[in-house]
C-alpha positions as CSV (number, residue, x, y, z in Angstrom):
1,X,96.2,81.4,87.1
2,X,93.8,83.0,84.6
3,X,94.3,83.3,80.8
4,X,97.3,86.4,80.4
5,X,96.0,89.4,78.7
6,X,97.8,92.2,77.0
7,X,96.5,94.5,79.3
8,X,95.0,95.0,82.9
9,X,93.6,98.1,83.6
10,X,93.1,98.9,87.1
11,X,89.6,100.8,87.8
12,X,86.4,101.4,85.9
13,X,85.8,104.7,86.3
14,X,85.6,106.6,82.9
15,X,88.9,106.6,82.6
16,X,89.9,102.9,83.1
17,X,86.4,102.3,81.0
18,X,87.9,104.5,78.1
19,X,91.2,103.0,78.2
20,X,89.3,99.6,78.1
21,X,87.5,100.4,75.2
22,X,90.3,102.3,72.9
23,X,92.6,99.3,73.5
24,X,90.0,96.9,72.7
25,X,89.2,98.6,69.7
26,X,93.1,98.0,69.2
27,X,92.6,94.8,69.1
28,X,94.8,93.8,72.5
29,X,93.0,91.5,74.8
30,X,91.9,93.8,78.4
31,X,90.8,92.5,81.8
32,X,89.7,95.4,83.8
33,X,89.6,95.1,87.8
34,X,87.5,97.3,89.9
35,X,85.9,96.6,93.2
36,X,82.6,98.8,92.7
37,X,80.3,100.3,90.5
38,X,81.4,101.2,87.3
39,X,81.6,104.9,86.8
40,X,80.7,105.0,90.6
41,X,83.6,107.0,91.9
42,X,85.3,109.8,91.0
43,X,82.6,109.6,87.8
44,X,80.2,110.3,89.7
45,X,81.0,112.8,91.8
46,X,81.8,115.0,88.0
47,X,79.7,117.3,86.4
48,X,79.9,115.9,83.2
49,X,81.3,118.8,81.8
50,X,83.4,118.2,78.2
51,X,85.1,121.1,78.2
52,X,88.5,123.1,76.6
53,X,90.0,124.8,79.2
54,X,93.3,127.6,78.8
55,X,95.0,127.4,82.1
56,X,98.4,126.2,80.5
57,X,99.1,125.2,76.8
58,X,99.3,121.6,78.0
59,X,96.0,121.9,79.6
60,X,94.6,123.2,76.2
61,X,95.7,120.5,74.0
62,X,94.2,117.4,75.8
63,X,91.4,119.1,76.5
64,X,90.8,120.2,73.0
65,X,91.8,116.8,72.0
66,X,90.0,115.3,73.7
67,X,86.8,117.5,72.9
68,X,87.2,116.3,69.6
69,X,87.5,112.7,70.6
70,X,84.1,113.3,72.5
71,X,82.6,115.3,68.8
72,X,83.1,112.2,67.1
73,X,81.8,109.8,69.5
74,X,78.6,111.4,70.5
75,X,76.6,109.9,67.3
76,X,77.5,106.8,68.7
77,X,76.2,107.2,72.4
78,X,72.7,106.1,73.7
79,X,70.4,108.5,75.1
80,X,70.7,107.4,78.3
81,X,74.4,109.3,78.1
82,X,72.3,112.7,77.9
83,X,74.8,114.2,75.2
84,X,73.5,117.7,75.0
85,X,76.2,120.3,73.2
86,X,74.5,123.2,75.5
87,X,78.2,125.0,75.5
88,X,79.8,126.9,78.3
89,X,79.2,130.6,79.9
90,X,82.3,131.8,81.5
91,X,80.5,134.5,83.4
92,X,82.0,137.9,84.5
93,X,81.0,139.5,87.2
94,X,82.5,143.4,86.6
95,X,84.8,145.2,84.5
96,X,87.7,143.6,85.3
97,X,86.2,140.0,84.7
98,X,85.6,141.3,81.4
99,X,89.1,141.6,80.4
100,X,89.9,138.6,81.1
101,X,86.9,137.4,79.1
102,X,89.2,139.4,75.8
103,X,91.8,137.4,76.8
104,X,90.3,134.0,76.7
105,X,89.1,135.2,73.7
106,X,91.9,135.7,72.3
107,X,93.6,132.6,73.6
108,X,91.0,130.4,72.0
109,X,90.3,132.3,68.6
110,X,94.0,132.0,67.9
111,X,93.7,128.0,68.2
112,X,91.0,127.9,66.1
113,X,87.9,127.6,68.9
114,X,84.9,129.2,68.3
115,X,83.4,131.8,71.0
116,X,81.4,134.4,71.2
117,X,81.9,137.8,73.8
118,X,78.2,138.6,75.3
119,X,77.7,141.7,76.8
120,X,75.6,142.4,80.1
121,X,72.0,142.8,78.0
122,X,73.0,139.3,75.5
123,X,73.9,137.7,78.4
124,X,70.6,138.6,80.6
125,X,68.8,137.3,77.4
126,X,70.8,134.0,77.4
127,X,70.6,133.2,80.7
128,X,67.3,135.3,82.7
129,X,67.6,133.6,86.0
130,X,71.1,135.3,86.3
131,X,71.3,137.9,88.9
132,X,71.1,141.5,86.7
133,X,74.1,143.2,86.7
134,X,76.7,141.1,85.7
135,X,79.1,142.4,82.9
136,X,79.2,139.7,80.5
137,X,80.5,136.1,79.2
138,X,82.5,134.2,77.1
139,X,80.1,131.8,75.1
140,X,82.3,128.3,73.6
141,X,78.9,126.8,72.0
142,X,81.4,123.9,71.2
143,X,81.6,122.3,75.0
144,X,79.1,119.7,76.1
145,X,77.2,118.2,78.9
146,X,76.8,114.1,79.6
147,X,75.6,111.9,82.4
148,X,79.3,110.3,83.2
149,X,78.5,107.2,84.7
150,X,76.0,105.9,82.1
151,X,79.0,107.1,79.7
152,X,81.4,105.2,80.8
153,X,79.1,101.8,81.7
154,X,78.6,101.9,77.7
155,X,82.5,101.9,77.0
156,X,83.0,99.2,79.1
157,X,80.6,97.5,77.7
158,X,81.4,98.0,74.2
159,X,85.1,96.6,75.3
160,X,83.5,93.8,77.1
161,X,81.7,93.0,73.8
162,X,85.2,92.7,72.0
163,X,86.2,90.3,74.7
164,X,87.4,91.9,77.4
165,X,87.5,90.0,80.8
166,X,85.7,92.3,83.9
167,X,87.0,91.2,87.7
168,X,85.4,92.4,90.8
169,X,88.5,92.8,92.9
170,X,90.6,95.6,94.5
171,X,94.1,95.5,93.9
172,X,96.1,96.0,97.0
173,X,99.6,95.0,95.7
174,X,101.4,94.2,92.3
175,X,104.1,92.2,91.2
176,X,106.0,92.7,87.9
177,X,103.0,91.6,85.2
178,X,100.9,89.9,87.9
179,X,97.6,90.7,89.0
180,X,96.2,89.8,92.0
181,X,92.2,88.6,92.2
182,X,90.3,86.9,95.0
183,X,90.9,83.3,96.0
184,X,94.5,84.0,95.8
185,X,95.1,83.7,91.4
186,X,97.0,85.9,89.9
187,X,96.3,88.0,86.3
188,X,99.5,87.7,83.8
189,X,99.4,91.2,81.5
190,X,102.2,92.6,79.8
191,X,101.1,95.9,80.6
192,X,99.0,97.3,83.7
193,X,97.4,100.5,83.3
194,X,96.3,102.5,86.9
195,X,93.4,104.1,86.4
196,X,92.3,104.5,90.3
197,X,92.1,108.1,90.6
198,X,92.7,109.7,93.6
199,X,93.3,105.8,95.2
200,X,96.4,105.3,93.0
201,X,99.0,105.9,95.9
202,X,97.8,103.0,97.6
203,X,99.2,100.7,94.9
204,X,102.1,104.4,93.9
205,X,103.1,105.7,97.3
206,X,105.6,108.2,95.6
207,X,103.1,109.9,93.4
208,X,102.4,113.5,93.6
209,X,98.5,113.1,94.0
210,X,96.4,114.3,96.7
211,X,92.6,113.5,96.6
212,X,90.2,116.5,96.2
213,X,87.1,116.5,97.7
214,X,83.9,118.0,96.1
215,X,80.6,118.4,96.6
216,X,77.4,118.1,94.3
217,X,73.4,119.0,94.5
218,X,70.9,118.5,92.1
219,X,67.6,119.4,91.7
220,X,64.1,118.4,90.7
221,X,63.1,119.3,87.3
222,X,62.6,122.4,86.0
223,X,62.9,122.6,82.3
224,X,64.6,125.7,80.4
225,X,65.9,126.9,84.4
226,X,69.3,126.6,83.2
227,X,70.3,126.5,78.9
228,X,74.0,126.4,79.2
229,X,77.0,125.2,81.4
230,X,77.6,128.8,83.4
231,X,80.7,129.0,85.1
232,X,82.0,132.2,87.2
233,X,85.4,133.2,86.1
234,X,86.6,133.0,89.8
235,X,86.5,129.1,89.1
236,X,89.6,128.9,87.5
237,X,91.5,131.2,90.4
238,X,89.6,128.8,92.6
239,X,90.6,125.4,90.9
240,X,94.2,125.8,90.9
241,X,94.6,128.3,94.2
242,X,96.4,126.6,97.0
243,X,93.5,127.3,99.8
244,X,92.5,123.9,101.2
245,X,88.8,125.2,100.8
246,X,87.2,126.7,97.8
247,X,83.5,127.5,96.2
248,X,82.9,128.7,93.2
249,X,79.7,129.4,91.1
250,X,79.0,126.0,88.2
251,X,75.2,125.3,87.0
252,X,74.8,122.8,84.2
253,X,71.3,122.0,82.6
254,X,70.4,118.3,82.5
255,X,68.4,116.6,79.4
256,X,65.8,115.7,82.3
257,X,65.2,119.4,83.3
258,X,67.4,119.1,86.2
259,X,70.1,121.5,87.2
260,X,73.2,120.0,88.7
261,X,75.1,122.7,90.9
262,X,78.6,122.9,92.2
263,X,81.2,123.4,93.0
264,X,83.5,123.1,95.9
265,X,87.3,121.6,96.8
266,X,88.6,120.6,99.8
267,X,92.3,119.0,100.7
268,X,93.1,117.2,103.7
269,X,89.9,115.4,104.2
270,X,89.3,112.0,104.1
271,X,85.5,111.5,105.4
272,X,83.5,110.5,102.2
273,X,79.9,111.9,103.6
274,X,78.3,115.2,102.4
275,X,80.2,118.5,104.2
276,X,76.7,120.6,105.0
277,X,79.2,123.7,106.1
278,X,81.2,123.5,102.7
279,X,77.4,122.6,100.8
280,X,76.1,125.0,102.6
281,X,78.4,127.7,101.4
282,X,78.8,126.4,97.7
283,X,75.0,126.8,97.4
284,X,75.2,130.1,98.7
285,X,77.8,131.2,96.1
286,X,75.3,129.8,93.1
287,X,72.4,131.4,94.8
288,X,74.7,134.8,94.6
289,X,75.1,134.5,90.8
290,X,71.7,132.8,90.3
291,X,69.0,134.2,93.2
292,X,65.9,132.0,91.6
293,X,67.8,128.8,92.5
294,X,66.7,129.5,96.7
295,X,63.4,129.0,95.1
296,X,64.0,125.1,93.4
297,X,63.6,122.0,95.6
298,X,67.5,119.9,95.8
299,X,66.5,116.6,96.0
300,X,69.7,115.1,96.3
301,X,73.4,116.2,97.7
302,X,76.5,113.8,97.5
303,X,80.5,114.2,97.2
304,X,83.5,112.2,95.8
305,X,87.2,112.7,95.9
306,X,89.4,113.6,93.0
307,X,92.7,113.0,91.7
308,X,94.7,116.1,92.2
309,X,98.6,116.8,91.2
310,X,100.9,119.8,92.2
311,X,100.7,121.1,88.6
312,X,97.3,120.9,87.7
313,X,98.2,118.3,84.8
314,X,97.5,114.4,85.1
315,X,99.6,111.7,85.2
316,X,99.6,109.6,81.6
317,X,102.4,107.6,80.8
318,X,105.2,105.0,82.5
319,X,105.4,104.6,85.8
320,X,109.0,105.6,87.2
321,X,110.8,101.9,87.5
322,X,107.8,100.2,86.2
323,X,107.8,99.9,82.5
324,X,105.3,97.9,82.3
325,X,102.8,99.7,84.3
326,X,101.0,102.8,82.8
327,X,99.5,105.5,84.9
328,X,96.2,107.3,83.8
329,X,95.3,109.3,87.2
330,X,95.9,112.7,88.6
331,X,92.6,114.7,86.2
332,X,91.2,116.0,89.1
333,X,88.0,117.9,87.2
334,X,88.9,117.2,83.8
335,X,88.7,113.2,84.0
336,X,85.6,113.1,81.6
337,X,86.7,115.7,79.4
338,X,90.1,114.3,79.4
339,X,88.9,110.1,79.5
340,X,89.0,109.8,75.7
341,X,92.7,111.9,75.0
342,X,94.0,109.9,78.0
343,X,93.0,106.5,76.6
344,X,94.5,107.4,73.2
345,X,97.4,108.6,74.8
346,X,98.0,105.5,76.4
347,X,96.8,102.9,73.6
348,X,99.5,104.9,71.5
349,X,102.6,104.2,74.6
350,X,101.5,100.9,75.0
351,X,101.8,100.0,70.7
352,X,104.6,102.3,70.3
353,X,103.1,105.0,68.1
354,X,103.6,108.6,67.8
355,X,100.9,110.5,69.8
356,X,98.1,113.1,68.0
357,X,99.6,115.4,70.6
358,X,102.7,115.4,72.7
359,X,102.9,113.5,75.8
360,X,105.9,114.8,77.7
361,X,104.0,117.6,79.8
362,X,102.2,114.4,81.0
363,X,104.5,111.4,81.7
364,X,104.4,110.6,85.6
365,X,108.5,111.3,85.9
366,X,108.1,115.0,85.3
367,X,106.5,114.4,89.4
368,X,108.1,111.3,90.6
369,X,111.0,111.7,92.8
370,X,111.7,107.7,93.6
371,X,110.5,104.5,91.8
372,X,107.0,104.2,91.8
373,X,107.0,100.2,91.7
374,X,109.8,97.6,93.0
């Protein structure tokens, strides 16, 4: 049996790595388990993208929290991270796009974040590798861009410099404040925290989470290509829709002159490898909005799996029947946005303090329709 810890956080993706660090920084004593890479997962298949998004009002506040989390950490992070606050171009393809660029607008300016409506000339100015003809954007200068996976190796470590315990394992049962690790010991924690993404129903079968694939492409370098995070505004429709296949038109600019290029979602698959059809066509969609990219060289294509939940909202909070065990899963695109807010979310559960902003729209029971953990 090892030394018990307050807290054993299950996964190191940014996420768990977060969680790790905020309850560190706490002062409770962590052991995190993951049987990879840090940040090698669901991380890594991200964009990178800290955003504030307006699909729901719950979907706005963690977001926006958690963007502010990520304003006041960015001092702090090495440049390895790539913290660039390039903001985000909600791109609108025609007139009717462009009402709905009033309305986010509108949506954000009355809670207090800062945009900017560009019309078809400002927006061929911003961005000149744009295909002409499109009717506009909604600039929101306050988003940013990082490299996740270096992110969220430099939160572990920080929690690992405060003490915390790291085990190269993969959980594939739990008993009430046990652990299990290889060689057959056993971690004691008073509280577990699930932070395994689109994996957690292996440990949760009951959860409402189905994993999401996507695929990625990013090219050589080619500085000043791309200034901003440019987004259609079909991406939302496409995000949340219930079609089991989806492309949508997302370019980010990386600090190395790269442009990273996405995106797609697919349900009910379960091979990890690259999808060349579903590449294929989400190239083909940035290539509509962006002709000059059939002209850069992709040196590298890959895919993950995300966390996904019926309602578009993750899971943060108790599990159902498990009071000790906390869930932080179920982002789907939003985990690096939402890693920070999460992790405060759940330091605040686990000490028993009031929350910056409310949890309810995110406990797990809102979803769970038996117990979660005998």
């Amino acid at each position: 049996m090892t030394r018990p810890v307050d807290v054993a956080i299950l996964g190191a993706g940014i996420v768990g790595a977060a969680c790790a660090d905020a309850l560190t920084a706490e002062g409770l004593s962590v052991a995190v388990i993951e049987p990879a890479v840090a940040g090698g997962g669901a991380t890594a298949a991200g964009m990178g993208h800290i955003v504030v998004m307006d699909d729901s009002e719950a979907e706005f506040a963690l977001t926006r929290y958690s963007r502010d989390l990520w304003d006041g950490l960015m001092p702090q992070l090495p440049a390895a991270a790539e913290p660039e606050r390039c903001g985000t171009l909600w791109v609108a393809a025609d007139a009717e796009e462009m009402g709905a660029v009033a309305g986010k607008a509108a949506f954000y300016g009355a809670r207090g974040v800062a945009t900017d409506t560009l019309d078809a000339r400002a927006l061929a100015e911003a961005e000149p590798n744009l295909r002409p003809g499109l009717a506009g954007a909604l600039l929101v200068p306050g988003d940013w861009v990082i490299y996740a996976p270096f992110a969220a190796r430099w939160m572990l470590d920080r929690a690992l410099a405060r003490g915390a315990a790291f085990y190269a394992a993969e959980p594939r049962a739990l008993e009430r404040g046990r652990v299990p690790l290889p060689g057959g010991a056993w971690l004691e924690a008073r509280h577990i925290v699930c932070a395994t993404g689109a994996w957690a129903t292996s440990l949760f079968p009951s959860l409402a989470i189905r994993p999401r694939k996507g695929q990625l492409a990013i090219t050589d370098r080619y500085p000043g290509f791309v200034r901003r995070q440019i987004v259609e505004l079909g991406y939302l429709k496409s995000a949340h829709g219930a079609a089991s296949e989806s492309v949508a038109f997302n370019v980010q600019p990386r600090k190395t002159g790269q442009v990273l290029i996405g995106s797609s979602r697919q349900f009910g698959v379960t091979e990890g490898g690259v999808d060349r059809a579903m590449l294929g066509r989400m190239l083909r969609r940035a290539i509509d909005y962006m002709p000059a990219l059939a002209r850069l060289s992709v040196i590298r294509c890959w895919a993950g799996f995300r966390a996904a939940t019926p309602d578009s909202l993750p899971l943060i909070g108790p599990a159902s029947g498990a009071p000790d065990v906390y869930l932080a899963t179920g982002h789907e695109g939003l985990g690096i946005t939402t890693s920070l807010g999460t992790a405060r979310l759940v330091a605040d559960m686990i000490l028993g303090r009031e929350p910056a902003i409310a949890a309810a729209p995110y406990l797990p029971a809102r979803l769970e329709q038996e117990p979660a953990h005998a």
